[in-house]
N, C-alpha and C positions, 0 to 999 in steps of 0.2 A: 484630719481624721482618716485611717487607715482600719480595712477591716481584708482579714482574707481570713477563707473557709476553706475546711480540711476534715476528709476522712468519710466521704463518700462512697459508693463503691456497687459493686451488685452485689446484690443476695438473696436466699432462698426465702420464702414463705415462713413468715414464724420467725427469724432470725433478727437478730439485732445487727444495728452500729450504732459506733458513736460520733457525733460532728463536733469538729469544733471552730470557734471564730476566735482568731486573732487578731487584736486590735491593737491601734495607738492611736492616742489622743484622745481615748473616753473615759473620763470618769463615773466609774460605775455609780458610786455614792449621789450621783445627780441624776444620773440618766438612765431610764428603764435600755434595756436593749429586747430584742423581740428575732425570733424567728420564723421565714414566711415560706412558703415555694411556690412553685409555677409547674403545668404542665404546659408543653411549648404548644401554642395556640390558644394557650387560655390565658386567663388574667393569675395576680399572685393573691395566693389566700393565707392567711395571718395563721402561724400555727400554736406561738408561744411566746410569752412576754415574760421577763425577771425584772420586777420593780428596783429603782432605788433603794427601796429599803427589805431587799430580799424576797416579796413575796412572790408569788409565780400563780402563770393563769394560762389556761390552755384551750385551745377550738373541741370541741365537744368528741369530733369525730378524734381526737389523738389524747383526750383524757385516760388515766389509767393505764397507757403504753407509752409515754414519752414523758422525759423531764428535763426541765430546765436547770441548767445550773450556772456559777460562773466561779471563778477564781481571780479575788481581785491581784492577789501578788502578780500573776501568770498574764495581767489583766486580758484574759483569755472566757469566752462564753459556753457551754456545752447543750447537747440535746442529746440524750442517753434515748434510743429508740428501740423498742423491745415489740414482739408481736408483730413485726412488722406485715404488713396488706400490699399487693400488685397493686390496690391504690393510693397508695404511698410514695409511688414512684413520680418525683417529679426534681426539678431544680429546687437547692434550697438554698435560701441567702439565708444573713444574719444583718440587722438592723438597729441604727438608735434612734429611727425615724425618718433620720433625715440623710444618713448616709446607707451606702450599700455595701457589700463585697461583693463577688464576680462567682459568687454560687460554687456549688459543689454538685456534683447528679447522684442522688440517692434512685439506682435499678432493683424492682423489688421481683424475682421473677426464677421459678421453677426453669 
């Protein structure tokens, strides 16, 4: 299993990106995939998950600004981030539990 993330970046207050995770070796159809981050010295907090069977579920604090998505052809994951907050600003991996990629740094910053 192969995952790398892309499409991080800085940006102003209010502003979007979008990430994305590239994968091999996951089957979407079985396996939720989830998006988490880190700020460096703290631990990593769960931000978003896209079940097996599509549905999606998000941390309270990034409900209503961020969405999950995936494209199984591309078999690629997404996090569409809107509204963005300076605390927002942290490392963000993508996940299918039990594997990682090597993060992205979303800088959220005037």
């Amino acid at each position: 299993v192969h995952m790398v993330e892309s499409g991080g970046g800085l940006v102003q207050p209010g502003g979007s990106l979008r990430l994305s995770c590239e994968t091999s070796g996951v089957i979407f159809s079985t396996t939720p995939m989830s998006w988490a981050r880190q700020v460096p010295g703290k631990g990593v907090t769960w931000v978003s998950a896209i079940y097996k069977d599509g549905t999606t579920d998000y941390a309270e604090n990034v409900l209503g600004r961020f969405t999950i998505s995936r494209d199984v052809a591309k078999s690629t994951v997404y996090l569409q981030m809107n509204s963005l907050k300076p605390d927002d600003t942290a490392i963000y991996y993508c996940s299918d539990n039990t594997y990682w990629g090597q993060g992205t740094q979303v800088t959220v910053s005037s």
